[in-house]
Every structure is written in structure tokens, then in C-alpha cells.
OpenMM code with the backbone's topology and positions (N, CA, C; nanometers):
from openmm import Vec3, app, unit

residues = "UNK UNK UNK UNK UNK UNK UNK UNK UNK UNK UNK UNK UNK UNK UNK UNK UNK UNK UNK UNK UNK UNK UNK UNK UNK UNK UNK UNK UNK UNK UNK UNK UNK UNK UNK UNK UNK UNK UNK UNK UNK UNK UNK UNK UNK UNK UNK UNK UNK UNK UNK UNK UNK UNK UNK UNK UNK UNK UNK UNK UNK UNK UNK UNK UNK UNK UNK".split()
positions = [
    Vec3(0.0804, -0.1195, 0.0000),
    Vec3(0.0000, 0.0000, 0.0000),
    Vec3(0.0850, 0.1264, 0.0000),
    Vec3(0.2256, 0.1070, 0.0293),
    Vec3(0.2456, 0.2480, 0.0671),
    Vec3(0.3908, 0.2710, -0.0396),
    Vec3(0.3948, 0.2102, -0.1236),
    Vec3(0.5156, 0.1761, -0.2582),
    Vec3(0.4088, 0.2351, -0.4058),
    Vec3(0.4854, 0.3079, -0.3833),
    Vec3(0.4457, 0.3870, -0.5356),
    Vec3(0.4178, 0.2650, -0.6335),
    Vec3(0.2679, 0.3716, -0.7082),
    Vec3(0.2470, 0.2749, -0.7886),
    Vec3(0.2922, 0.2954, -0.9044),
    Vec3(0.3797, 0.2051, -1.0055),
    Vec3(0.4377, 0.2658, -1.1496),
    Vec3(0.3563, 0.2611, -1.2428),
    Vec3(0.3687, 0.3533, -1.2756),
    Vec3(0.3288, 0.4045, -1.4320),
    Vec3(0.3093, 0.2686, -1.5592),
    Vec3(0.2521, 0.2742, -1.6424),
    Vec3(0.1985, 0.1956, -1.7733),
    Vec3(0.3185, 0.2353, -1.8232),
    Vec3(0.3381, 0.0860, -1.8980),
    Vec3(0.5139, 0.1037, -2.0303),
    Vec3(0.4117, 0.1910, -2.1362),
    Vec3(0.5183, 0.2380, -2.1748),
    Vec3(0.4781, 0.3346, -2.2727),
    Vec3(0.4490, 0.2351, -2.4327),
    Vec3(0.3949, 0.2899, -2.4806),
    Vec3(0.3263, 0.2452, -2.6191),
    Vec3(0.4153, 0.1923, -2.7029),
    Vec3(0.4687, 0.0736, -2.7264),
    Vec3(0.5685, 0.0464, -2.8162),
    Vec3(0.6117, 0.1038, -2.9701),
    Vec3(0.4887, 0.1569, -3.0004),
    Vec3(0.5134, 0.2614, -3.1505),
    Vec3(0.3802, 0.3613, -3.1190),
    Vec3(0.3957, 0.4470, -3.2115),
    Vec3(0.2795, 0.5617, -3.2302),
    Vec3(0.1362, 0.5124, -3.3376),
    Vec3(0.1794, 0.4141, -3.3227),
    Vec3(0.0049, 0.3930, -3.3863),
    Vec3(-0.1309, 0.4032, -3.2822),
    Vec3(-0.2256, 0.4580, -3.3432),
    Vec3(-0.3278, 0.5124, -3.2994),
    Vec3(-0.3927, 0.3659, -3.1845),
    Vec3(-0.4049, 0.2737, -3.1959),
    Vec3(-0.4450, 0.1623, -3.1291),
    Vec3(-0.3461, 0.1130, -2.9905),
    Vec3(-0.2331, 0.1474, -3.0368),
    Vec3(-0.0822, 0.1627, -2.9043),
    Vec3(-0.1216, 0.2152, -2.8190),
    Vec3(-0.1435, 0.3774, -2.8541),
    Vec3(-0.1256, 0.4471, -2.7737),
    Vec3(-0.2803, 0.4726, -2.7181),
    Vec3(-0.3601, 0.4708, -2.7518),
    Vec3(-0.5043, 0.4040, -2.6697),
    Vec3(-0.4810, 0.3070, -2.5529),
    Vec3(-0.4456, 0.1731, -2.5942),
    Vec3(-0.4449, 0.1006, -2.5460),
    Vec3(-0.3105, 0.1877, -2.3852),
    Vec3(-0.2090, 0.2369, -2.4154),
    Vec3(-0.1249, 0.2787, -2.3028),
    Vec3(-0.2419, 0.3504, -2.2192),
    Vec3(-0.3022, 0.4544, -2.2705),
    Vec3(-0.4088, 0.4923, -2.1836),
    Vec3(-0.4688, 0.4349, -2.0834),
    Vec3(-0.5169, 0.3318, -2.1268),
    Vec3(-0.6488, 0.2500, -2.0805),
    Vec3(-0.5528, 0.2032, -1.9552),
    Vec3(-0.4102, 0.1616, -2.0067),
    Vec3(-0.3614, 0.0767, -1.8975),
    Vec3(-0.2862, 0.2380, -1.7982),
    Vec3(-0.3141, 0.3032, -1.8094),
    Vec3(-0.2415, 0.4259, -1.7573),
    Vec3(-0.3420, 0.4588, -1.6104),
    Vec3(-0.4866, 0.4699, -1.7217),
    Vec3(-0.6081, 0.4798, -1.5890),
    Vec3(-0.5859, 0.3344, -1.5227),
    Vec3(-0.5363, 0.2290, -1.5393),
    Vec3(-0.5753, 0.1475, -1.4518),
    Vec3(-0.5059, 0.1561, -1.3291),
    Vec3(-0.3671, 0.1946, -1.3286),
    Vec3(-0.2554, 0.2087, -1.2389),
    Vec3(-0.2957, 0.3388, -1.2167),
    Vec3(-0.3869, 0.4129, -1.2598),
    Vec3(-0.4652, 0.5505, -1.1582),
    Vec3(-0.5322, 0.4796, -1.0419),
    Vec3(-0.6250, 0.4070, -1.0846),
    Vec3(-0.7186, 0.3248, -0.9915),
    Vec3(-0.6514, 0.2779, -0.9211),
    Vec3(-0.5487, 0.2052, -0.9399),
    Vec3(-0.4690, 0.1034, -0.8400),
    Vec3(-0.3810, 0.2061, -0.7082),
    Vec3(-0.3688, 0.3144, -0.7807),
    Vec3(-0.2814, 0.4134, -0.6758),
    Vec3(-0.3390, 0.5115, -0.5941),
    Vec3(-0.4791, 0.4990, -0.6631),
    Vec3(-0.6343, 0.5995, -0.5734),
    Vec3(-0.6364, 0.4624, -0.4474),
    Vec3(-0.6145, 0.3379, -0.5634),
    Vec3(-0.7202, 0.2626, -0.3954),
    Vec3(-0.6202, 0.2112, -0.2798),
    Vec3(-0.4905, 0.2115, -0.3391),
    Vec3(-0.4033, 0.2225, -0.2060),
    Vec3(-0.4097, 0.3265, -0.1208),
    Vec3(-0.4310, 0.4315, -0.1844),
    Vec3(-0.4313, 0.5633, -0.0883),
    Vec3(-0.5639, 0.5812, -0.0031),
    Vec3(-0.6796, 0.5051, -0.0859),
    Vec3(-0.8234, 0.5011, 0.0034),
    Vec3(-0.7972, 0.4466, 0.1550),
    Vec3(-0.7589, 0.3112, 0.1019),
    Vec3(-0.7116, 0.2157, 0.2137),
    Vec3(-0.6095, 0.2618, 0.3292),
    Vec3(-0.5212, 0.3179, 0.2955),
    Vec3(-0.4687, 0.3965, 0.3947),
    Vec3(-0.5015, 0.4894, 0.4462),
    Vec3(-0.5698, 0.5360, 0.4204),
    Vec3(-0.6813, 0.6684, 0.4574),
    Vec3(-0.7671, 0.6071, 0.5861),
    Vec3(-0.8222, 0.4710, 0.5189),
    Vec3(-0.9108, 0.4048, 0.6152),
    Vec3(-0.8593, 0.3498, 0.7362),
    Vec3(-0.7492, 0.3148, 0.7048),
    Vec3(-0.6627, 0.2479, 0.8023),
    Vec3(-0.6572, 0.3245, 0.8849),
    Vec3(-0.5900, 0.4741, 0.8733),
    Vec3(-0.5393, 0.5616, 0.9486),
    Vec3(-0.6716, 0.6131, 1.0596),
    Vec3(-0.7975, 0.6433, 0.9977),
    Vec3(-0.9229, 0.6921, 1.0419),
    Vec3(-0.9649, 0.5991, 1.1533),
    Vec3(-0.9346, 0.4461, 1.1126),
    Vec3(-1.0110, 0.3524, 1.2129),
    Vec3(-0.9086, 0.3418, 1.3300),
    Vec3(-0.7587, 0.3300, 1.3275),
    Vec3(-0.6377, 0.4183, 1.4301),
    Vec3(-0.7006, 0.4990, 1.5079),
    Vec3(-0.7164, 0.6039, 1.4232),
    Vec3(-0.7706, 0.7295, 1.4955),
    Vec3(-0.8700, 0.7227, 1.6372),
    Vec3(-0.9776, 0.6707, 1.5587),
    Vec3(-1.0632, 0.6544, 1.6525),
    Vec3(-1.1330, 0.5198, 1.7109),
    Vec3(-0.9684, 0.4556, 1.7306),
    Vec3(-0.9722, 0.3336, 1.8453),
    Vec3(-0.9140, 0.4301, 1.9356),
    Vec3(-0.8068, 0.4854, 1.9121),
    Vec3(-0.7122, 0.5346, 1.9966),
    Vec3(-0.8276, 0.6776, 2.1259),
    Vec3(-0.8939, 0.7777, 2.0014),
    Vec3(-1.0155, 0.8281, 2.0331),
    Vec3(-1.1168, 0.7941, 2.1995),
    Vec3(-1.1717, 0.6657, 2.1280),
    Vec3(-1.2264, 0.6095, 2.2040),
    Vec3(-1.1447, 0.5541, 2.3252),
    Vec3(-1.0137, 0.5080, 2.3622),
    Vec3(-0.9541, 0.4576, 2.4733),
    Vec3(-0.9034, 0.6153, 2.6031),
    Vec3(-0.8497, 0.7177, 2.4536),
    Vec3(-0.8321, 0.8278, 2.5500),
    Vec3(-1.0059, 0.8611, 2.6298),
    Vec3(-1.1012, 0.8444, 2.5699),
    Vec3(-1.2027, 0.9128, 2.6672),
    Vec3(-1.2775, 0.7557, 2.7609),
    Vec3(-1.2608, 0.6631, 2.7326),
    Vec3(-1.2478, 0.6006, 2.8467),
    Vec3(-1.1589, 0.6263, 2.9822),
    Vec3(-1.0462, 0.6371, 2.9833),
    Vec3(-0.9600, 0.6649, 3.0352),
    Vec3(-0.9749, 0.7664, 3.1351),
    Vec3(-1.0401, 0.8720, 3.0460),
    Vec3(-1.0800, 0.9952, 3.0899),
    Vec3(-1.1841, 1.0077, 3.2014),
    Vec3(-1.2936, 0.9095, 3.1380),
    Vec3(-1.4565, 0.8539, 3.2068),
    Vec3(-1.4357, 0.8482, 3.3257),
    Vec3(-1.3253, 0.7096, 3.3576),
    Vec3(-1.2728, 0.6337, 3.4515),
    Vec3(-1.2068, 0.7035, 3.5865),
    Vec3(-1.1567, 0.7951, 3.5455),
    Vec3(-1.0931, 0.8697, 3.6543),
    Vec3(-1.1715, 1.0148, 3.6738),
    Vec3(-1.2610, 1.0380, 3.6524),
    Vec3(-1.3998, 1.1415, 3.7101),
    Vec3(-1.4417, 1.0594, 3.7959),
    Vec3(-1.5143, 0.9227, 3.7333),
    Vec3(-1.5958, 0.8563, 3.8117),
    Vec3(-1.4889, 0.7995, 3.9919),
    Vec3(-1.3659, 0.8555, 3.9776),
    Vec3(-1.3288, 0.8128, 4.0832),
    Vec3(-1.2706, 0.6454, 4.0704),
    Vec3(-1.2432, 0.6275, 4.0066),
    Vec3(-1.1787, 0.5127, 4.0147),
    Vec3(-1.0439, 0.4519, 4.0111),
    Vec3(-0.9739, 0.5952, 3.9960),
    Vec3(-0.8225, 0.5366, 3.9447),
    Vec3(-0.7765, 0.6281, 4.0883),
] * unit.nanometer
topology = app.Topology()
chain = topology.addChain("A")
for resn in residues:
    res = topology.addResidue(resn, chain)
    for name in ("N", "CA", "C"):
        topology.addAtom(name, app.Element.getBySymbol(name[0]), res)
């Protein structure tokens, strides 16, 4: 997830069907490098707010007199 994603080989000649086709495979390694970055996004968010949630337990716990 966190290794760059490379780029589509480039079109072996300039014919009109080549270089289409590099496209197509160009957006795909778009997609592939959006959805690593989603996923880490998600990762990081659900981190967040485990961690979130333990600081205000924590917090709860020692109002209520317990620590």
C-alpha cells in the first residue's frame, strides 16, 4: 500500500491503437494508486478513533473516581 504505484510502459510505436491502449492501462494504475491511498486513509481513520475512544475512556474512569 504504501510503494508507489508505477506508471503503464509506454506504447511500443505511435500507432493510434498503441497508444489508446497505453491509456487504458495508464487509468488502470490511476485506480490502483487511488485505492491504495483510500485504504490507507481508512486504516489511518479507524487508528484514529480506536485510539479516540480509549483516550475518553480513560478519561470517564478517573472522574468517576476510580483510578
Amino acid at each position: 500500500m504504501l510503494a508507489a504505484t508505477p506508471g503503464a510502459a509506454l506504447p511500443a510505436n505511435d500507432t493510434v491503437g498503441e497508444i489508446a491502449a497505453f491509456g487504458v492501462r495508464q487509468t488502470g494504475q490511476l485506480d490502483k494508486a487511488n485505492a491504495d491511498k483510500a485504504g490507507v486513509a481508512r486504516v489511518l481513520q479507524v487508528c484514529d478513533d480506536w485510539r479516540d475512544r480509549a483516550a475518553k475512556a480513560v478519561r470517564r474512569r478517573r472522574i468517576l473516581g476510580i483510578f
